[in-house]
N, C-alpha and C positions, 0 to 999 in steps of 0.2 A: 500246363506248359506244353508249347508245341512239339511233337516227337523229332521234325527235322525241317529244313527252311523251305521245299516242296508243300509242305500242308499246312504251315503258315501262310504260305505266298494263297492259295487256294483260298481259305479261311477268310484272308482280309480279302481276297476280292471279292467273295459273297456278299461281305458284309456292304462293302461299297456298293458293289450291285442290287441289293435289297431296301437299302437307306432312301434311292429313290422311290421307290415304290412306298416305303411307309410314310414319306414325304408328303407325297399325293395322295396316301389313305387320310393321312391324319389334316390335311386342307381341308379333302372335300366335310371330313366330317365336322369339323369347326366352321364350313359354313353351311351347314346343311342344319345341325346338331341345336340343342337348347343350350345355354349355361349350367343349365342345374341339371342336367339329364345323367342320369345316372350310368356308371360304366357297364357292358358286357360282361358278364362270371366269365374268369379265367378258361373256368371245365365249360365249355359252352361253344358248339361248335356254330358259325354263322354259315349258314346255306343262303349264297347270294341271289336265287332267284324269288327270296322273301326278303330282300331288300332291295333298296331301290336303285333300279337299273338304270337310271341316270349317272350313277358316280360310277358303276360298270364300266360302262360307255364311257366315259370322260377318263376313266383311268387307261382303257383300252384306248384311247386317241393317241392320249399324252407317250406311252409306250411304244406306239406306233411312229409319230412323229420322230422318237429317241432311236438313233442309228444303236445296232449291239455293238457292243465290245468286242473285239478281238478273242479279247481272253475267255469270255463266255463259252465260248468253244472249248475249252478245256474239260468243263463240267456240264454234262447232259443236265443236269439239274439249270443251269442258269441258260441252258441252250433254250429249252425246252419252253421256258415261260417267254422268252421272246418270240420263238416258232408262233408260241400260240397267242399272243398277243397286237403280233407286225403281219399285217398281211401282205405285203411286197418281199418280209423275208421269207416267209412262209411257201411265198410259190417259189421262189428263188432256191430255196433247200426241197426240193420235192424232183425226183428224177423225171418227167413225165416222158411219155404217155405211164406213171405209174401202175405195177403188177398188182392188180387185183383177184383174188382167191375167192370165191364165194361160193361157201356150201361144196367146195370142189372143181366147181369152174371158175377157169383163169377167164379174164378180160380186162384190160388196160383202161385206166382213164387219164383219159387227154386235159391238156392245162385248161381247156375253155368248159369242161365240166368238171373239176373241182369245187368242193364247196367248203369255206373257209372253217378248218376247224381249231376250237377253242378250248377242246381237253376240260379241264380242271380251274379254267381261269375262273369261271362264275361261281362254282359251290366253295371258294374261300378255302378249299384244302384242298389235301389227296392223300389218296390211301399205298400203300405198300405191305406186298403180302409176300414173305419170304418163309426158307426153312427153319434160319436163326439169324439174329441178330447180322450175322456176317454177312447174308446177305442183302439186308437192309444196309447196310452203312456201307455196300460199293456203291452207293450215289458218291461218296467221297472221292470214289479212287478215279484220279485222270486217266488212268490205263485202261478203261473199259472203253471201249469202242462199236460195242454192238449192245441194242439196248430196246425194249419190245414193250409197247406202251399198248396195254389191253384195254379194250371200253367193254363192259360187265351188261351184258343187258337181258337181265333178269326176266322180262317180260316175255320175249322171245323167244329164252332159251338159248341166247346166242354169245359168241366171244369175238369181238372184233381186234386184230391185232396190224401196232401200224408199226413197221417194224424199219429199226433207223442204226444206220453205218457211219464211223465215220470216216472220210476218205479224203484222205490229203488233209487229214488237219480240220475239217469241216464235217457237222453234221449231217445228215439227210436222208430223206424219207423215200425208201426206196421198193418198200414192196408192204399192202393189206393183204390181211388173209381174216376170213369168219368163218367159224365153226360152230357145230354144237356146243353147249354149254358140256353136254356132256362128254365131248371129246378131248376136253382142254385139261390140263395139267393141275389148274386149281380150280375146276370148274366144280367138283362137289364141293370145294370149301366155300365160294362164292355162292352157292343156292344154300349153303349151311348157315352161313352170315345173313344174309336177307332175311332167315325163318328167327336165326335167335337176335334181330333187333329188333324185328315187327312183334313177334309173337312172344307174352311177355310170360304166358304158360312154359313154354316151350325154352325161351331164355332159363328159368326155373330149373329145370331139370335138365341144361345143357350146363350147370355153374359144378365145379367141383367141391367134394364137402368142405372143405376149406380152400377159399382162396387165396394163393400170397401177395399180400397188395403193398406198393410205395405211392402215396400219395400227399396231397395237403388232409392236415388236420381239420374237420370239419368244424370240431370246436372253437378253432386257432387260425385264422385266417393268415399268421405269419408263420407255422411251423409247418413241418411235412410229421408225416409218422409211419410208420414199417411194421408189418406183422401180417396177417391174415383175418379174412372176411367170412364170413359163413352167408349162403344162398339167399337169406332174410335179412340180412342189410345190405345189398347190392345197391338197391334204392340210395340208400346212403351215402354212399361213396362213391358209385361207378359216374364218369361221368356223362353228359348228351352225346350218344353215337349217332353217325350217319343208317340210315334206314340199310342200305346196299352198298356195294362195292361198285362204287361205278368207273374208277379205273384203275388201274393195277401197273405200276411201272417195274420191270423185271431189268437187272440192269446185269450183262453178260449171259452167259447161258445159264436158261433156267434150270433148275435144282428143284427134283420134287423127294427124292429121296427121304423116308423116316418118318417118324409117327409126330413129328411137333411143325405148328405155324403157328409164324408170327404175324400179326394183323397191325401195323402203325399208322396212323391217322394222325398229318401233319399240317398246320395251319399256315398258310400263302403268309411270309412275311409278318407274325406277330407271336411268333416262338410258342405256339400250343402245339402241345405231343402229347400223344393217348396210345403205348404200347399194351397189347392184348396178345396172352401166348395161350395155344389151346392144344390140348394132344388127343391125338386122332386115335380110338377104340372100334375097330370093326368099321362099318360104316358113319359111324357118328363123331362129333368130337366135345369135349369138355375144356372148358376155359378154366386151367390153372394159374394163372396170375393175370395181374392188374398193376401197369404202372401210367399213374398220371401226374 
């Protein structure tokens, strides 16, 4: 039950907001699809650049054609996928000549050299890396007003940060800044995450001797079960991770404080959640729990 008629009101507009979208997922896939085609595993995350970018594209049309809401402005979350999906709102929420930081030096880009960006719309999720829980679920709170969407790129070394206000009621994208990977607040945990999803030695001896895990039954395809996992059934249970962190939505001022994060990996519109909590020892960190 809802705690009060603010986070109800909230709640049902997501939902309304989202219905579209699963609308148009679940079209394109009925006519794209076989009859007999067997469904996607629940635990199973879809990386959309290994599908077919045709229904991408057509989803990103139909989005784009579709005016936002009003109320979307309430929740950075529902802002956020229109920004990145409408590219007339997109240049419309962006202050220009927008403050650009790079490496240290400022310089402004102007509205005719932007280039259209899409965050998270194509990999089918996104990730959130907080201290605890608490900070994960102010995606919820309407009261947040300042909100710092990071692109992770591992390859470089680098942290790209596009950082958004909102002002007068409205979102907007008001100042980039990239740095060091290794100057950034979660930047050791970001090159931490990359080594223990690739590297499956390394995963091995990053798992704690017991992990405490909620998840589905493997036996049981209709129960969940609760307890903990030891390092030689991870195989078993954990379910397909993203390789990297490839972006990080930090929602009011970030919090690095304490020895624990939380890593959530949420699915665009069809209810998959993959919480991972790991505490930080020295340099390194171990993954104590597992909820999927």
């Amino acid at each position: 039950m809802h705690e009060n008629v603010d986070e109800y009101r909230t709640e049902n507009m997501k939902r309304t907001f989202y219905v579209v979208v699963v609308a148009v997922i679940s079209m394109l896939l009925s006519t794209t699809g076989c009859t007999e085609r067997k469904a996607e595993p629940a635990d199973t995350i879809v990386d959309s650049t290994a599908t077919d970018s045709i229904e991408a594209d057509t989803l990103e049309t139909i989005l784009e054609e579709t005016p936002m809401p009003k109320a979307a402005d309430e929740l950075f979350d529902d802002f956020i996928f229109n920004f990145a999906a409408n590219r007339k709102l997109q240049m419309s929420r962006i202050d220009f000549p927008v403050a650009a930081y790079e490496m240290g030096t400022k310089t402004a880009i102007p509205r005719d050299k932007w280039h259209m960006e899409r965050f998270f719309m194509r990999q089918g999720y996104n990730t959130l890396v907080g201290c605890s829980m608490h900070d994960i679920d102010r995606s919820k709170d309407t009261s947040v007003s300042h909100v710092t969407i990071e692109k992770v790129m591992v390859e470089t070394e680098r942290v790209r940060q596009y950082i958004f206000n909102r002002v007068q009621g409205l979102w907007k994208l008001q100042e980039l800044r990239t740095v060091p990977i290794s100057e950034n607040s979660f930047g050791d945990f970001y090159s931490f995450y990359h080594k223990f999803a690739t590297d499956s030695t390394f995963r091995q001896h990053s798992l704690a001797e017991t992990v405490e895990f909620s998840g589905p039954d493997p036996d049981d395809d209709f129960s969940r079960m609760e307890g903990s996992i030891m390092p030689e059934q991870w195989e078993m249970f954990a379910p397909e991770l993203p390789e990297t962190i490839h972006y990080n939505i930090i929602y009011g001022t970030n919090r690095t404080e304490g020895n624990r994060r939380v890593l959530v990996i949420r699915g665009i519109a069809n209810g998959f959640e993959v919480q991972l909590t790991f505490h930080k020892s020295g340099n390194t960190y171990t993954l104590v729990k597992l909820n999927t």
